[in-house]
N, C-alpha and C positions, 0 to 999 in steps of 0.2 A: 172189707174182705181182702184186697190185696196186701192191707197191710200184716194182716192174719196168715198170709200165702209166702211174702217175704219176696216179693216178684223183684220190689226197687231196693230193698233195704238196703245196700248199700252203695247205692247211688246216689238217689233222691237225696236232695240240699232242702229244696220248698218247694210246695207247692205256690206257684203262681195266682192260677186264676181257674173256676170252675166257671167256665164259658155258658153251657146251658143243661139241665138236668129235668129230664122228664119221668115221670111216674105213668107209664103206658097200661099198666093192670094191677091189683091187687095181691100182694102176697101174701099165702095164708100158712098159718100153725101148721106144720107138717109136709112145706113143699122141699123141695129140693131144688137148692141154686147153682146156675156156675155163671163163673163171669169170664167173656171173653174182652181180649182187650189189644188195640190194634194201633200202632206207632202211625200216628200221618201223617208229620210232618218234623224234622230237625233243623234247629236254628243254632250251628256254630257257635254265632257273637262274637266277642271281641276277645275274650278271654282265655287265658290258656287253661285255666282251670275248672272253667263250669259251660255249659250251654243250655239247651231246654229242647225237650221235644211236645209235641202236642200228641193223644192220645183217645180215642175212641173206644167210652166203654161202656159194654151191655151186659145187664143180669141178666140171666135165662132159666126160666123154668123148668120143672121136669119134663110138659108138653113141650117145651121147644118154642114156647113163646117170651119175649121178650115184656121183660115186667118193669123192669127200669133202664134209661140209656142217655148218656150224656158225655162231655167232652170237658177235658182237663189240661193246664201246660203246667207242667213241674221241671224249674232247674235242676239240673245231672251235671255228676262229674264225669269229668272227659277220663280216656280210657288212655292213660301213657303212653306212646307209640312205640312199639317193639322193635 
């Protein structure tokens, strides 16, 4: 879905690592998703040209529930200094 959305497209190097991914409810033929998605943490590194952040993300239903939620690091390029 975010790759669909185009949130990192042209950041994101690779993704790292999917740390843990839960399946909290069922979705069915006909629901309506959205996903929010929430930066927790940024790790610099060493490099002048990539870093990585960690990332918190939840599908959400059209009630408002959360139907899947899990946690992701993908290396990013660094943003030039102006």
């Amino acid at each position: 879905m975010m790759h669909e959305m185009g949130i990192f497209h042209k950041s994101v190097v690779a993704m790292l690592s999917l740390k843990e991914w839960a399946f909290k409810k069922p979705i069915f033929i006909g629901d309506t998703l959205h996903l929010t998605l929430e930066v927790t943490a940024k790790h610099p590194g060493e490099s002048k040209r990539v870093g990585s952040i960690d990332r918190l993300m939840r599908l959400i239903n059209q009630h408002g529930e959360i139907v899947q939620e899990g946690s992701s690091d993908v290396l990013v390029l660094k943003q030039a200094p102006a």
